[in-house]
Structures are given as structure tokens and as C-alpha cells.
C-alpha positions in Angstrom: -4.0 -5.2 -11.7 -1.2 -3.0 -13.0 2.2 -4.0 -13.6 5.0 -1.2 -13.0 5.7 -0.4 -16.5 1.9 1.3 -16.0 3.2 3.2 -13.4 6.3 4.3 -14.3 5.2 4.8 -17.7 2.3 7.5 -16.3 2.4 11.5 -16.2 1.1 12.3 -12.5 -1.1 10.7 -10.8 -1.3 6.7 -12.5 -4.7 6.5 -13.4 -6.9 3.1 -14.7 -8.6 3.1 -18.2 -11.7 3.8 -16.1 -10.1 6.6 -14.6 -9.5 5.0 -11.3 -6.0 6.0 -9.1 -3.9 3.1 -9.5 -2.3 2.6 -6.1 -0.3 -0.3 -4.5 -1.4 -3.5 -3.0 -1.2 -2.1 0.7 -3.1 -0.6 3.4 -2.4 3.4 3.6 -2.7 5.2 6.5 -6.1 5.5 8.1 -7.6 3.1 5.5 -9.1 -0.3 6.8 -7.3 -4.0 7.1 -9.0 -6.5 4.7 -10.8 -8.8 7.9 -9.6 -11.7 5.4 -6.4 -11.2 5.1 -6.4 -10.3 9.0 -7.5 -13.8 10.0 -5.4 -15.9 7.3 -2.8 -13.7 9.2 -3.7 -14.1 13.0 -4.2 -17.8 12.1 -1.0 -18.0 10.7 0.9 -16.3 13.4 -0.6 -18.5 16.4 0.6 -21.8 13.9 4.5 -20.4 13.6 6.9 -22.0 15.6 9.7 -19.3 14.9 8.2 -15.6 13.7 10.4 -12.8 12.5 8.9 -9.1 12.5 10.9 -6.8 10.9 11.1 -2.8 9.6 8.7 -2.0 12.3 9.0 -0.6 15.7 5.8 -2.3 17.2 4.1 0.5 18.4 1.7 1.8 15.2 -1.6 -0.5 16.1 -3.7 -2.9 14.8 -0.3 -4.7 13.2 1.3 -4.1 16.3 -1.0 -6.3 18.3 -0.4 -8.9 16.2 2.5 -10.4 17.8 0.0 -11.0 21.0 -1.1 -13.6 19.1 2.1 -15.9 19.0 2.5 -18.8 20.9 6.1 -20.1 19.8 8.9 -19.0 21.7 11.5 -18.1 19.0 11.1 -14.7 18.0 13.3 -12.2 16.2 13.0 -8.9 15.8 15.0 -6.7 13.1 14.4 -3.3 13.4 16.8 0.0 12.3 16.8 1.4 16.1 16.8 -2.3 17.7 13.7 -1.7 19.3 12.2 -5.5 20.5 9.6 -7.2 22.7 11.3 -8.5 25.8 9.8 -12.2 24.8 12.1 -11.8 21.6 15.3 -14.0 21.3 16.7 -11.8 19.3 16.7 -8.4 18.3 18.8 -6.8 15.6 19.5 -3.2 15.0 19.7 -2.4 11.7 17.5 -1.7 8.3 15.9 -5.0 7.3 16.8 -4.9 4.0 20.6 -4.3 4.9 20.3 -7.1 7.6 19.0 -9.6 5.5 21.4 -8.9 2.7 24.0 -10.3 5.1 22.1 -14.0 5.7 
């Protein structure tokens, strides 16, 4: 693992000292979810009693499904364009990181 001083510190392309492309901790377009960190997730989800989703419009699949997973009936959505799930108590319109600035 690379810190960001590697990164920001790089010309081009951040490479590792085995010449390796550094590259986040995320899942990239196309690329495949971790089935780990997919079940700590869907386990998680159908334990929550309150879930908030947020910066995503629910529509780019597999994270999408996830919310068919939750069994809890307090859900909040923040999303810039306010789009929600009917089954969600709340829905926000606004950037996330604006909206939860203001909590």
C-alpha cells in the first residue's frame, strides 16, 4: 500500500518499485467486486436498522441491487438530483458531501 505522498509525488502514471500501476482502493469500471467484501456487505445491510445511500442514483448494478437486501424501514437517500426508492423515508437533493457538511 501507497500513501498519497507516492502519488502525488509521481511523474505520470504512479507506478510501484516493481513497476506495478498504483491505483486506488476501489472497483473501476468493468472490473469485478471482491465476493468478500460483497457478503461482509450484504450481511451487513440485512442487519441495519436505519441505512443511508448516498452520491448514487441507484441505477448502475450490482451496487444498486444492494438495497434489495434491507429489511429495516428507515432509509435515507442523499443524492444531487433527489433521485430515491419509494420505500425511502427520506430523500435529499443535493451533493452528499455538501449535505453532510450541514449535519
Amino acid at each position: 500500500a501507497y500513501g498519497v505522498e507516492r502519488i502525488v509525488s509521481s511523474t505520470g502514471v504512479p507506478r510501484c518499485s516493481c513497476g506495478g500501476v498504483i491505483k486506488p482502493d476501489v472497483v473501476l469500471y468493468e472490473e469485478p467486486l471482491d465476493e468478500d467484501v460483497m457478503a461482509r456487505a450484504l450481511h451487513y445491510i440485512r442487519q441495519a436498522d436505519v441505512l443511508l445511500i448516498g452520491g448514487t442514483s441507484l441505477v448502475v448494478y450490482p451496487a444498486a441491487g444492494l438495497i434489495t437486501y434491507y429489511r429495516g424501514h428507515k432509509l435515507a437517500v442523499v443524492n444531487k438530483g433527489g433521485a430515491g426508492p419509494a420505500q425511502a423515508a427520506v430523500t435529499v437533493d443535493g451533493p452528499i458531501g455538501q449535505v453532510l457538511e450541514q449535519l
